[in-house]
C-alpha positions in Angstrom: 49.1 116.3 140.1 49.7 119.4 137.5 54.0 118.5 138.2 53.5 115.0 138.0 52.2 115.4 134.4 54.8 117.2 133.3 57.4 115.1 134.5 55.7 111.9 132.7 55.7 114.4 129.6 59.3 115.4 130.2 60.4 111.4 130.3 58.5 110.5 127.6 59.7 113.4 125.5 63.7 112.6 126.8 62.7 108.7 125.8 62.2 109.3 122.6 64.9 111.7 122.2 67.5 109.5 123.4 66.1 106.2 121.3 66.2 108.5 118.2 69.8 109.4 118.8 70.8 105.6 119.4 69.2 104.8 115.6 71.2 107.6 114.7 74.3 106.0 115.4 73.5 102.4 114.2 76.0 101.0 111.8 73.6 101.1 108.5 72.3 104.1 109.2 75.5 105.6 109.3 76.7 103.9 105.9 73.1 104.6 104.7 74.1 108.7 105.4 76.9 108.1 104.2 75.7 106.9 100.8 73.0 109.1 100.4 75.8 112.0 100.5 78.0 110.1 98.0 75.6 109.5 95.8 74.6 113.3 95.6 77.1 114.2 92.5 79.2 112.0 90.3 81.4 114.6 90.8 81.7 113.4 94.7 82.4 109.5 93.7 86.1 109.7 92.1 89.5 109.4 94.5 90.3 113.1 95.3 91.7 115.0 97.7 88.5 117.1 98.2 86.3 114.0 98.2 88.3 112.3 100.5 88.7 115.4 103.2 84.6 116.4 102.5 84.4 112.8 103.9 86.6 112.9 106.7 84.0 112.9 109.7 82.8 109.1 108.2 86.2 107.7 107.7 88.7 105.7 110.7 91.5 107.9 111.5 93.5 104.7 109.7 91.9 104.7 106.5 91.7 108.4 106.6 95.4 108.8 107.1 96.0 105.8 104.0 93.3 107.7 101.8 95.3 110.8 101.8 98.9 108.9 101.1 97.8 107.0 98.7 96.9 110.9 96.8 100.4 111.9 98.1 101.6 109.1 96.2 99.8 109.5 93.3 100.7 113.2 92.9 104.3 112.3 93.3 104.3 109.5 90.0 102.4 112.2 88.3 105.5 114.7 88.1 108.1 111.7 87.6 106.0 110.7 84.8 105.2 113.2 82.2 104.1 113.3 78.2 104.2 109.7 76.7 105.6 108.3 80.1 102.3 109.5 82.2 101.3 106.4 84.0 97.4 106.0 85.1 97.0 106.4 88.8 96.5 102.7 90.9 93.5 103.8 91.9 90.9 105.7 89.6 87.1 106.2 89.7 85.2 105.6 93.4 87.1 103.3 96.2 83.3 103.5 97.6 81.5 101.7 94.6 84.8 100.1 93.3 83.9 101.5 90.0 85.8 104.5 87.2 81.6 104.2 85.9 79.7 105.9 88.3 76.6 103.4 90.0 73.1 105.2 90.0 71.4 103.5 92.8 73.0 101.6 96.2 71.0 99.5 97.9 71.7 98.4 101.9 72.1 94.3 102.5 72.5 92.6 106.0 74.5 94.1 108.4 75.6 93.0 111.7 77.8 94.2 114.8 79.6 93.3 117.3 81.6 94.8 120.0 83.2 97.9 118.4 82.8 96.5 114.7 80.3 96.5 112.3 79.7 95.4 108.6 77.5 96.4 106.6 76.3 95.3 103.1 76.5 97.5 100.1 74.6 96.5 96.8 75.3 99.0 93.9 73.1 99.1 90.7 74.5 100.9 87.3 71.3 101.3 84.7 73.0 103.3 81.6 74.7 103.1 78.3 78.1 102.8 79.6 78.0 99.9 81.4 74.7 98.1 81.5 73.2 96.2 83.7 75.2 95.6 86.3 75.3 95.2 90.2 78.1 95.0 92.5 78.1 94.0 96.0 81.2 95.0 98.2 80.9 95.4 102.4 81.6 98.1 104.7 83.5 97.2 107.8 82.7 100.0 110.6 84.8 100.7 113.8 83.1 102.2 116.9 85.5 105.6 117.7 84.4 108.0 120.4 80.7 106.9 119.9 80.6 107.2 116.7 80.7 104.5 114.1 83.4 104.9 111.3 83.9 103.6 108.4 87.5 101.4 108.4 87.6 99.5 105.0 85.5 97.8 102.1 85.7 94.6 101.1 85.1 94.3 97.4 82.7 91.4 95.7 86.1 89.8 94.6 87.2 89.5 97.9 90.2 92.1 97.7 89.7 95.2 100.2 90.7 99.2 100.0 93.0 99.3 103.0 95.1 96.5 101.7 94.8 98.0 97.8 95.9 101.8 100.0 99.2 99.3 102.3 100.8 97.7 99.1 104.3 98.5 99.4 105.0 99.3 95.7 102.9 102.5 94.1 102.2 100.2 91.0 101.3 97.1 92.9 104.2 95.0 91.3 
């Protein structure tokens, strides 16, 4: 009797573990994380190298591997163009938010999955002197890797996307 209880315990007990680690890994709790993180320091939000490799663990091995050319890049029209011929990088301010203005505030939309993929819906709100009023809605598309949910591209409220902004052939996108 005395063993039997403690085997229903022990079940119960490696139930609930188990159905806490499998909300863990849902897609919108992992973009939810995710957020939450970015959202710490404006410092955190602007295209860096140190941004990018802080967030390495959340990002596809693909849009990792883009992320950090697109800096290589970058860096390399930097020392062609110097003085009165510096050019402003492509991309500036936060791929995540789609924004040079930091947001204050995401909020999570719908999200669905299916079979490996996942998308989630990002809703960011700005509240300040700079810019307003303003809201921007953009989606995160999510790859299962290794059991783990990734995040493999955004596409932004104007229906462009970072991995094919990060794939254009031409640095200056002519």
């Amino acid at each position: 009797m005395h063993t039997l209880f403690i085997v229903s315990i022990l079940t119960a007990l490696l139930s609930a573990g188990s159905s806490a680690f499998v909300a863990e890994q849902s897609p919108a709790l992992v973009v939810r994380g995710f957020y939450t993180r970015h959202f710490v320091s404006p410092k955190r939000m602007f295209f860096s190298r140190e941004n990018v490799r802080r967030e390495s663990g959340s990002l596809s091995p693909k849009l990792y591997r883009l992320m950090l050319h697109e800096l290589q890049r970058a860096e390399e029209v930097e020392r062609e163009y110097k003085g009165a011929d510096a050019k402003k990088p492509y991309i500036s301010g936060d791929v995540f938010t789609n924004s040079e203005s930091p947001p204050q505030v995401f909020r999570l939309g719908k999200s669905s999955q299916s079979r490996g993929t996942a998308e989630v819906e990002v809703w960011c709100y700005w509240n300040d002197q700079t810019v307003g009023r303003m809201k921007s809605r953009m989606r995160v598309l999510l790859v299962l890797v290794k059991d783990k949910w990734l995040i493999d591209n955004l596409v932004y409220e104007d229906g462009t996307n970072l991995v094919s902004m990060l794939s254009r052939r031409d640095y200056f996108g002519d």
